[in-house]
MIVOGU-289503 format. One record per atom (N, C-alpha, C, CB): residue number from 1; atom name; residue in one letter; x, y, z. Coordinates in pm, 1 decimal. Glycine has a CB too. Example, Ala and Ser with C-alpha at 12.3 -4.5 7.8 and 13.67 -1.06 7.14 Angstrom:
1, N, A, 1319.0, -569.0, 780.0
1, CA, A, 1230.0, -450.0, 780.0
1, C, A, 1320.0, -330.0, 780.0
1, CB, A, 1130.8, -447.3, 904.6
2, N, S, 1285.0, -225.0, 708.0
2, CA, S, 1367.0, -106.0, 714.0
2, C, S, 1290.0, 3.0, 787.0
2, CB, S, 1408.4, -59.8, 572.5
END
This chain:
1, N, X, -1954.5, -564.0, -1155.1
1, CA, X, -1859.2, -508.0, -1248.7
1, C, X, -1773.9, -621.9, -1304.2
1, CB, X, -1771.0, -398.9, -1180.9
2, N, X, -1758.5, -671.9, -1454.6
2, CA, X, -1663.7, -747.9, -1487.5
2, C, X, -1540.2, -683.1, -1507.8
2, CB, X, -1698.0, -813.7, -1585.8
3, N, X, -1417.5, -710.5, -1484.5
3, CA, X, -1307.5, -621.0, -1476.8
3, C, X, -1250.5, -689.7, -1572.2
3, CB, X, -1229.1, -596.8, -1347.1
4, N, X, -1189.5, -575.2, -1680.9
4, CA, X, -1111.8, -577.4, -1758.2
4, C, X, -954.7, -611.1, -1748.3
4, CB, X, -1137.2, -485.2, -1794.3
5, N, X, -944.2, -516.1, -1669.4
5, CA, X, -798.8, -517.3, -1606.8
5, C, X, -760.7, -489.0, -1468.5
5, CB, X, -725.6, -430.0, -1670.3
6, N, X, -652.0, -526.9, -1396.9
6, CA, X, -606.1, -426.0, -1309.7
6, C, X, -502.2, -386.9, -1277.9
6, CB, X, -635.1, -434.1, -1226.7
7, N, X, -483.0, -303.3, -1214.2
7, CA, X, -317.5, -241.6, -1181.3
7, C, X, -263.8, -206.6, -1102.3
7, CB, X, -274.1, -159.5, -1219.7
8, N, X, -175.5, -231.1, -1021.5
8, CA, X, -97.2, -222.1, -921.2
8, C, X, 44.6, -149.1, -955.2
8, CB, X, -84.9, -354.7, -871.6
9, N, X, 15.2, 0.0, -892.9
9, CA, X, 97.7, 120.8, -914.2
9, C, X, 245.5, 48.9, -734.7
9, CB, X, -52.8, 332.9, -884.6
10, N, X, 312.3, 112.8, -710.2
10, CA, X, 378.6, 148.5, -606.8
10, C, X, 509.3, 262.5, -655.7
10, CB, X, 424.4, 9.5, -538.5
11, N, X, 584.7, 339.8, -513.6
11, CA, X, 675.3, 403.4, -529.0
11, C, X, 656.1, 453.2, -398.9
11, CB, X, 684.5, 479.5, -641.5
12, N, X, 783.5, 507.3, -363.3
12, CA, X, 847.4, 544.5, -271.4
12, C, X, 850.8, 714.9, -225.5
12, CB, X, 963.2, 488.8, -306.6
13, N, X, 853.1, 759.6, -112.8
13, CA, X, 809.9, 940.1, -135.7
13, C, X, 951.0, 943.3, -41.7
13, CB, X, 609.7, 1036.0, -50.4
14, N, X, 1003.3, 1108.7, -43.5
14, CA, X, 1150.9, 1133.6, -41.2
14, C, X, 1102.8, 1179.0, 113.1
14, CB, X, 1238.8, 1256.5, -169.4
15, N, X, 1029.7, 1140.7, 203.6
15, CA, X, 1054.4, 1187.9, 318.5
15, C, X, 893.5, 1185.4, 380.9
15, CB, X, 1136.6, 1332.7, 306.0
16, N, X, 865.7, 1190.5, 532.7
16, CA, X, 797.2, 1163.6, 590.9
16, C, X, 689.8, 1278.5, 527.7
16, CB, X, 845.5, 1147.9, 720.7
17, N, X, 757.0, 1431.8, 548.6
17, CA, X, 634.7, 1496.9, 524.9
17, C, X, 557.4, 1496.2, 391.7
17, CB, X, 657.7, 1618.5, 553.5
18, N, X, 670.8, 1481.5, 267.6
18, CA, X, 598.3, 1415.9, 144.1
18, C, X, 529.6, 1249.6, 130.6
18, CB, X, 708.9, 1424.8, 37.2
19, N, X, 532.0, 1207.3, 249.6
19, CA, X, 424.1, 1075.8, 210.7
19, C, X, 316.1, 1171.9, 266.3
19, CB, X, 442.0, 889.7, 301.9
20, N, X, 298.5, 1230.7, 426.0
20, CA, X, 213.2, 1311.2, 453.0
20, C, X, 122.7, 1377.7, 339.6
20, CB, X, 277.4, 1391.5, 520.2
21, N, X, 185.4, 1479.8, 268.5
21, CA, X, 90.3, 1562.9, 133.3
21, C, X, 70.7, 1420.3, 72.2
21, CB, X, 188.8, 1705.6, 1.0
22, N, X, 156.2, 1347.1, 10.4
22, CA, X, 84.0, 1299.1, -91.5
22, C, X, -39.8, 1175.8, -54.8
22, CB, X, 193.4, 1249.6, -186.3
23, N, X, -38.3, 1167.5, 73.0
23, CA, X, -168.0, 1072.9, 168.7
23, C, X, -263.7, 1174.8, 147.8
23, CB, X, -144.7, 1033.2, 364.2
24, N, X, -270.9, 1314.4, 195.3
24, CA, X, -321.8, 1410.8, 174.5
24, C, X, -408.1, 1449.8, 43.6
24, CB, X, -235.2, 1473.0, 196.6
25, N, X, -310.6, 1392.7, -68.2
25, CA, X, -375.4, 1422.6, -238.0
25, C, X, -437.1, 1293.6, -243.3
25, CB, X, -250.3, 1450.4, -391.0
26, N, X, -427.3, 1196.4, -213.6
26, CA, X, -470.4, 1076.3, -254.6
26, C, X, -644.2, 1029.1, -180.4
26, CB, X, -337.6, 973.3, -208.3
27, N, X, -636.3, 1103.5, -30.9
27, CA, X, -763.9, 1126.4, 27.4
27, C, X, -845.7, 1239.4, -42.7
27, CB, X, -744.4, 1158.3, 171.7
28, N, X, -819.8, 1274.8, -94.3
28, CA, X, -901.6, 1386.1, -183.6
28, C, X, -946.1, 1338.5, -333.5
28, CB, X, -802.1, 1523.3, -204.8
29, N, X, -852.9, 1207.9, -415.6
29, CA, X, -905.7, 1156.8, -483.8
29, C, X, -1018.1, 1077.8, -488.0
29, CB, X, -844.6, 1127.2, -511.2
30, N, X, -1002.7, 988.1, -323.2
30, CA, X, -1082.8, 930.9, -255.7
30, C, X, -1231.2, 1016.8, -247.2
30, CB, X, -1011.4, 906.4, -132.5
31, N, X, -1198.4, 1129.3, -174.0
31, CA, X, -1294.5, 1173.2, -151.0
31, C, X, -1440.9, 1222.8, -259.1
31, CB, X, -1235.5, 1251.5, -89.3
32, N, X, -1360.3, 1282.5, -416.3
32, CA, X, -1413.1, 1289.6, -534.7
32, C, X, -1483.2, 1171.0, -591.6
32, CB, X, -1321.0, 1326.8, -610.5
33, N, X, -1400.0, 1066.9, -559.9
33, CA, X, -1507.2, 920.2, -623.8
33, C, X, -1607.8, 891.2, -520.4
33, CB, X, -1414.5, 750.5, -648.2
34, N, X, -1574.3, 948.2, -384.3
34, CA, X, -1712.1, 907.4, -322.9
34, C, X, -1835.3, 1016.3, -380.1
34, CB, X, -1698.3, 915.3, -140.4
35, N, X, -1819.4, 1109.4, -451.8
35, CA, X, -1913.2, 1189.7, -456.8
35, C, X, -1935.8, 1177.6, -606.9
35, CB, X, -1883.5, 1323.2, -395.7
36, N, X, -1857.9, 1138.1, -701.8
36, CA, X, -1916.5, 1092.1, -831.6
36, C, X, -1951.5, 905.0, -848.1
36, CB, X, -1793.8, 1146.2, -950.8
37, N, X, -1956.8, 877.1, -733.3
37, CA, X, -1975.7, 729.1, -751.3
37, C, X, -1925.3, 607.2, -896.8
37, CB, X, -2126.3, 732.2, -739.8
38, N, X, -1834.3, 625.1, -925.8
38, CA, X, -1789.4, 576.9, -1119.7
38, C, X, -1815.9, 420.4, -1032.1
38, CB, X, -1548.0, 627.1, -1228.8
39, N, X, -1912.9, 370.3, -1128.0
39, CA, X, -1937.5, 213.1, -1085.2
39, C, X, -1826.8, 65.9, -1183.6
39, CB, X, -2138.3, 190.0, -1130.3
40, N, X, -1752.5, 149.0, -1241.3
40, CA, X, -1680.1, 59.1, -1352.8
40, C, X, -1568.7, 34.5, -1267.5
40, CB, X, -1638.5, 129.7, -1510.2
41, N, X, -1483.4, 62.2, -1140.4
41, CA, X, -1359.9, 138.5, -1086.2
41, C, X, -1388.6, 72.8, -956.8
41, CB, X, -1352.4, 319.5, -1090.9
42, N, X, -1244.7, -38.9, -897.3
42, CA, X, -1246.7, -54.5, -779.8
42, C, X, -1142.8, 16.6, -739.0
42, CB, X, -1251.7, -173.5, -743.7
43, N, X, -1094.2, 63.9, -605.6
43, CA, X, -947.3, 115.6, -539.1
43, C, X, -939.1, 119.0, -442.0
43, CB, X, -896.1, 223.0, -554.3
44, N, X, -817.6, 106.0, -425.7
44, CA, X, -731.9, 141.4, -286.3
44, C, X, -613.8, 122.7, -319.6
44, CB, X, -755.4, 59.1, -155.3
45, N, X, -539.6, 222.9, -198.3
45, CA, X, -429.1, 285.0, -160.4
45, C, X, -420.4, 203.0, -13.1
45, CB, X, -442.5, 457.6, -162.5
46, N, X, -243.3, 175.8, -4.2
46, CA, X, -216.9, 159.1, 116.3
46, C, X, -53.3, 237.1, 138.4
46, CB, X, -233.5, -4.0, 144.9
47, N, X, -70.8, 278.7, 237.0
47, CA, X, 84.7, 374.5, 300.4
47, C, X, 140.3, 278.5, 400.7
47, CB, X, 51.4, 551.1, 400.3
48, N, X, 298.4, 231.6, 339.9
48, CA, X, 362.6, 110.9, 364.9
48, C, X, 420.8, 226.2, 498.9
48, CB, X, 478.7, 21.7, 222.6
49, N, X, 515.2, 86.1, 609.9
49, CA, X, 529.2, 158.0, 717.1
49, C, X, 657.5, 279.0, 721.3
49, CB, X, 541.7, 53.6, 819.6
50, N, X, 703.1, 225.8, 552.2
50, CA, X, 810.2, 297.0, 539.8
50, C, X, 832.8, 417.9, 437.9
50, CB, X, 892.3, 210.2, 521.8
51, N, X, 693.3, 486.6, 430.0
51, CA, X, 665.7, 617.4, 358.9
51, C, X, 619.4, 601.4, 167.9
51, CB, X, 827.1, 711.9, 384.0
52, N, X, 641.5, 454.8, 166.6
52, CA, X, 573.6, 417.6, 31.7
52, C, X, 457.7, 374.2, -4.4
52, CB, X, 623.9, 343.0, -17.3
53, N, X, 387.0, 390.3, -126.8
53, CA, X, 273.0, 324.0, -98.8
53, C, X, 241.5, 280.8, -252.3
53, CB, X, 159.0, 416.8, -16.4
54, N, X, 129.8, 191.9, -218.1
54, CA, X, 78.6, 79.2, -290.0
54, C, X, -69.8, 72.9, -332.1
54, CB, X, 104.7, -30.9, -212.5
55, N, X, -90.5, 166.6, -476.9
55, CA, X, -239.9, 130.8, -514.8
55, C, X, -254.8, 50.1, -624.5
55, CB, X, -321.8, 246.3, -544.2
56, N, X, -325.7, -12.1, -553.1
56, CA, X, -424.2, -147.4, -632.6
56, C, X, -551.3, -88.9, -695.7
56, CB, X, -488.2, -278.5, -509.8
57, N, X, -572.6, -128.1, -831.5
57, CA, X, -720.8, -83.8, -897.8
57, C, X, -766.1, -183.1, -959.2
57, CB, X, -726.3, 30.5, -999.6
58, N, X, -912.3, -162.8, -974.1
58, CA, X, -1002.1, -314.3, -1044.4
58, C, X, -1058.5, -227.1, -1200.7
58, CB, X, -1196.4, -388.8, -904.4
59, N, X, -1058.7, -243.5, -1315.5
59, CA, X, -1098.0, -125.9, -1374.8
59, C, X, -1193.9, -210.2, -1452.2
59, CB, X, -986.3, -29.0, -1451.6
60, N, X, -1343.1, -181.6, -1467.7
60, CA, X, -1427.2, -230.9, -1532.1
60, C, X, -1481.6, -153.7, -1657.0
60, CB, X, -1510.5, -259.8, -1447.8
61, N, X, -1344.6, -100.1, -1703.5
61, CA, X, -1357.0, -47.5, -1854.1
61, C, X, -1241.2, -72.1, -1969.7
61, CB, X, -1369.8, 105.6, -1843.3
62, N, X, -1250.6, -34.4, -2070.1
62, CA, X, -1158.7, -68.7, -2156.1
62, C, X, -1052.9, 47.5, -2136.1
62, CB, X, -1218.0, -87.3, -2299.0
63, N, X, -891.5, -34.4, -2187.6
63, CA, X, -782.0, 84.0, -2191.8
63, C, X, -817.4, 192.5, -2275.5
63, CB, X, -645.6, 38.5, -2242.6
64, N, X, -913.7, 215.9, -2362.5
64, CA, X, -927.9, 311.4, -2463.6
64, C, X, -1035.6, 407.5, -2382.4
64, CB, X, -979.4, 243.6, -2617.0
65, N, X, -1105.2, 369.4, -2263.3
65, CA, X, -1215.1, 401.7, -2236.6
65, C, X, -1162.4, 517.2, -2121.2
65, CB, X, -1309.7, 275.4, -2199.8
66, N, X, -1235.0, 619.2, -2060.9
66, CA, X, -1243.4, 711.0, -1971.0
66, C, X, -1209.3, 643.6, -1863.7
66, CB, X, -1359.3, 776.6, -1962.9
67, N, X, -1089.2, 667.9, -1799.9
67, CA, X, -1059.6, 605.4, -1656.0
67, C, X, -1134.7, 697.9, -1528.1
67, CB, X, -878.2, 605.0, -1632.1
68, N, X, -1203.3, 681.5, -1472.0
68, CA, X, -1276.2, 758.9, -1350.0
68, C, X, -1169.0, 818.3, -1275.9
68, CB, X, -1366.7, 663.0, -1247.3
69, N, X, -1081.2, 745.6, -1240.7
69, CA, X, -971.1, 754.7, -1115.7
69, C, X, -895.8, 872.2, -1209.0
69, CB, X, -858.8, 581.6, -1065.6
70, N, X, -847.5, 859.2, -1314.1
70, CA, X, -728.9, 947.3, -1373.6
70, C, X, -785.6, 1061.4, -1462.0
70, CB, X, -625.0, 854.8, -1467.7
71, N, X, -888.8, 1047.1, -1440.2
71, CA, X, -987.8, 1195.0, -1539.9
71, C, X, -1026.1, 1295.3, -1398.8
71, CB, X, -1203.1, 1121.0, -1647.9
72, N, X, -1042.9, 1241.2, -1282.8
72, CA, X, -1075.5, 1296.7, -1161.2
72, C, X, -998.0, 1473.0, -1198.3
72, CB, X, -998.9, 1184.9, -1013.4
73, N, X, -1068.9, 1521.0, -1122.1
73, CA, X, -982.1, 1681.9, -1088.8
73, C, X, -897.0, 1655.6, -981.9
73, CB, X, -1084.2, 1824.9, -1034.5
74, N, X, -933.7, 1545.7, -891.2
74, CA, X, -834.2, 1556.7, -736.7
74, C, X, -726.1, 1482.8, -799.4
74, CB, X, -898.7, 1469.3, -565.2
75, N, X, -757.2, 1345.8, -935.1
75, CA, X, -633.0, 1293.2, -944.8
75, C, X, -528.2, 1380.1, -1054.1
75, CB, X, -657.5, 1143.1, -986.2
76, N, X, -589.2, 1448.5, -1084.8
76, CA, X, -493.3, 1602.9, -1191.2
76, C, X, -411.1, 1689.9, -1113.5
76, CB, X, -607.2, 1738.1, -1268.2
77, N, X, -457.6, 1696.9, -966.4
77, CA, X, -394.4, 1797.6, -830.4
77, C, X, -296.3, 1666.4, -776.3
77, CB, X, -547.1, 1867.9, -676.5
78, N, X, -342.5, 1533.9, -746.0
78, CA, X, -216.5, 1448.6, -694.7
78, C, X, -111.7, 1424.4, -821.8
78, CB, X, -272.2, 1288.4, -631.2
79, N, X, -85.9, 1423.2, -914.0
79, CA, X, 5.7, 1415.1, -994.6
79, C, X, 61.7, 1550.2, -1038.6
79, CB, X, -38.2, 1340.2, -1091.3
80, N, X, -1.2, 1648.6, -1050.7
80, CA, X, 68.7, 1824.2, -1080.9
80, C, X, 280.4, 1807.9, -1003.5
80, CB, X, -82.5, 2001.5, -916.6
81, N, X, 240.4, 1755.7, -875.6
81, CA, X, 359.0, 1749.1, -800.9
81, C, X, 443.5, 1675.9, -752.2
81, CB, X, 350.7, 1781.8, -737.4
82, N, X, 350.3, 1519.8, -802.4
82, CA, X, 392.7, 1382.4, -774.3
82, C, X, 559.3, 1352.4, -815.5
82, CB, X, 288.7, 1283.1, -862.0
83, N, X, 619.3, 1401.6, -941.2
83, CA, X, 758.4, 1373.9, -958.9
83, C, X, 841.1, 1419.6, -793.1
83, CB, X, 814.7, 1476.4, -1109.0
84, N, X, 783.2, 1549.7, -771.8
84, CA, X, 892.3, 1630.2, -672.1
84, C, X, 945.2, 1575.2, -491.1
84, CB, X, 808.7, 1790.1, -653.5
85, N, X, 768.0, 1489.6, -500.2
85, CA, X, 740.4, 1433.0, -360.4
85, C, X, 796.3, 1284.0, -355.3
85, CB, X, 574.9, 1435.0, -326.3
86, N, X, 819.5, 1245.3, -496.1
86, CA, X, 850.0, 1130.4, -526.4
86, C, X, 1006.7, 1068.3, -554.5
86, CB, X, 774.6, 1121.3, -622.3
87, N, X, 1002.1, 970.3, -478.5
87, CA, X, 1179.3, 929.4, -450.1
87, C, X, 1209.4, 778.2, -570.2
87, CB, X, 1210.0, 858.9, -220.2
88, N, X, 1279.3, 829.1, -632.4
88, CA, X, 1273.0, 744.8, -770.6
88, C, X, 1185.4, 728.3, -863.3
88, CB, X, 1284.7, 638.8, -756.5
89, N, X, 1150.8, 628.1, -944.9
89, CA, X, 1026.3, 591.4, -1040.0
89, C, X, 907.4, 577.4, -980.4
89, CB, X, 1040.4, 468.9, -1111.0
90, N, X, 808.1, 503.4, -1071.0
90, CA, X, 681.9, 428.5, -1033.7
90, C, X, 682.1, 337.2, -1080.2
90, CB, X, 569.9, 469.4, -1054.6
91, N, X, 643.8, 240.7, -1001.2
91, CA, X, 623.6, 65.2, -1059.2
91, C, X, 490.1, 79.9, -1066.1
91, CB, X, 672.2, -86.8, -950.2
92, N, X, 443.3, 47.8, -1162.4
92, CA, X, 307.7, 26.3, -1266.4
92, C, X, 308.6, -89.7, -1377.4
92, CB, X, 286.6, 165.0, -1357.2
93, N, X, 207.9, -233.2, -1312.3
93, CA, X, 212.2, -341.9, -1410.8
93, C, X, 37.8, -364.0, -1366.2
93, CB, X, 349.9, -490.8, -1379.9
94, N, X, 4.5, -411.6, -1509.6
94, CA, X, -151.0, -501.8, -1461.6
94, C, X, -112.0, -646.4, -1403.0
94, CB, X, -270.0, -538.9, -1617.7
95, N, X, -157.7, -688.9, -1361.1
95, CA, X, -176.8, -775.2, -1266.1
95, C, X, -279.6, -876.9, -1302.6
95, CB, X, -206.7, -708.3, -1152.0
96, N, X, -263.2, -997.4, -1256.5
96, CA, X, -352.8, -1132.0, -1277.6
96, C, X, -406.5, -1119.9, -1111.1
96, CB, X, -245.5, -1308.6, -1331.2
97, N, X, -525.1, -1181.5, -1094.8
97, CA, X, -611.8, -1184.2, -984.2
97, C, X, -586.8, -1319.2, -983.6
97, CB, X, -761.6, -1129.1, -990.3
98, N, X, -508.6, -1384.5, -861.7
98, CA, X, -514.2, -1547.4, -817.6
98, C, X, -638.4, -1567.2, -720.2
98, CB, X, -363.0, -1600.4, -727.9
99, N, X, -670.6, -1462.6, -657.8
99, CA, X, -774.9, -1498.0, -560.3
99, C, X, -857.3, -1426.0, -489.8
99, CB, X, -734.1, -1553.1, -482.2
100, N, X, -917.1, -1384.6, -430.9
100, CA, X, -983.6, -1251.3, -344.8
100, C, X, -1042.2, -1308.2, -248.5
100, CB, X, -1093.1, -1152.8, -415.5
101, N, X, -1073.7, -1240.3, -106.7
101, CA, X, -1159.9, -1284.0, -28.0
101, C, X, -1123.1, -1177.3, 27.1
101, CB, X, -1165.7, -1411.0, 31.2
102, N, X, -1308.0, -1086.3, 51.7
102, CA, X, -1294.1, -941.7, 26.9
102, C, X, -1410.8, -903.3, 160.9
102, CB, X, -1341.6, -886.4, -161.2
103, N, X, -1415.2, -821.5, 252.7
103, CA, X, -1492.7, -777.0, 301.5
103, C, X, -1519.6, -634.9, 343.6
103, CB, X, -1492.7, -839.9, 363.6
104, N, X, -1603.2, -592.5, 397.9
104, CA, X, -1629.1, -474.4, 381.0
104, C, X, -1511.4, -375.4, 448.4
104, CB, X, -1763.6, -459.5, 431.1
105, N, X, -1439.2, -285.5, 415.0
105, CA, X, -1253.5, -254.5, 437.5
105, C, X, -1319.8, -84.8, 500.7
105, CB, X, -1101.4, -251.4, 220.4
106, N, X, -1296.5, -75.5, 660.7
106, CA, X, -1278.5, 72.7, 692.7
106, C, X, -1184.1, 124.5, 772.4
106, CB, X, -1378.5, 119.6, 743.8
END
């Protein structure tokens, strides 16, 4: 995949049991790209120790083009409620790649 862009989302959730659901919506987005396989689309999510979290994406399509991750049905169900679970804004910038050294992540 040559990647176009990528982006590194983060924000903060208003309490333990809303990082809970929204870990909850975000494994279900997960779970949808494992079953439509979109080969243009790298990701991951990580849940910081302090109820925030941090997704990183590789996107091997154009901004004008169909995003896999954000056309999803599971990612239409994690955002329906995302303001309410969510404690302030979202930090969302693309990002420059200085380096990678990548192995197989389970």
């Amino acid at each position: 995949m040559t990647v176009q862009y990528r982006l590194v989302t983060s924000y903060a959730t208003t309490s333990a049991q809303a990082a809970d659901e929204n870990q909850s919506r975000v494994e279900a987005v997960f779970a949808e790209l494992a079953e439509t396989k979109p080969d243009n689309v790298s990701y991951l999510v990580l849940r910081l120790a302090d109820g925030s979290f941090l997704h990183v994406s590789f996107h091997g399509h154009g901004h004008e083009d169909a995003n896999p991750i954000a056309g999803s049905a599971a990612f239409a169900e994690f955002q329906a409620k995302h303001g309410e679970i969510r404690e302030g804004g979202v930090n969302q910038q693309e990002a420059t790649l200085v380096g990678a050294y990548l192995t197989e992540i389970e």
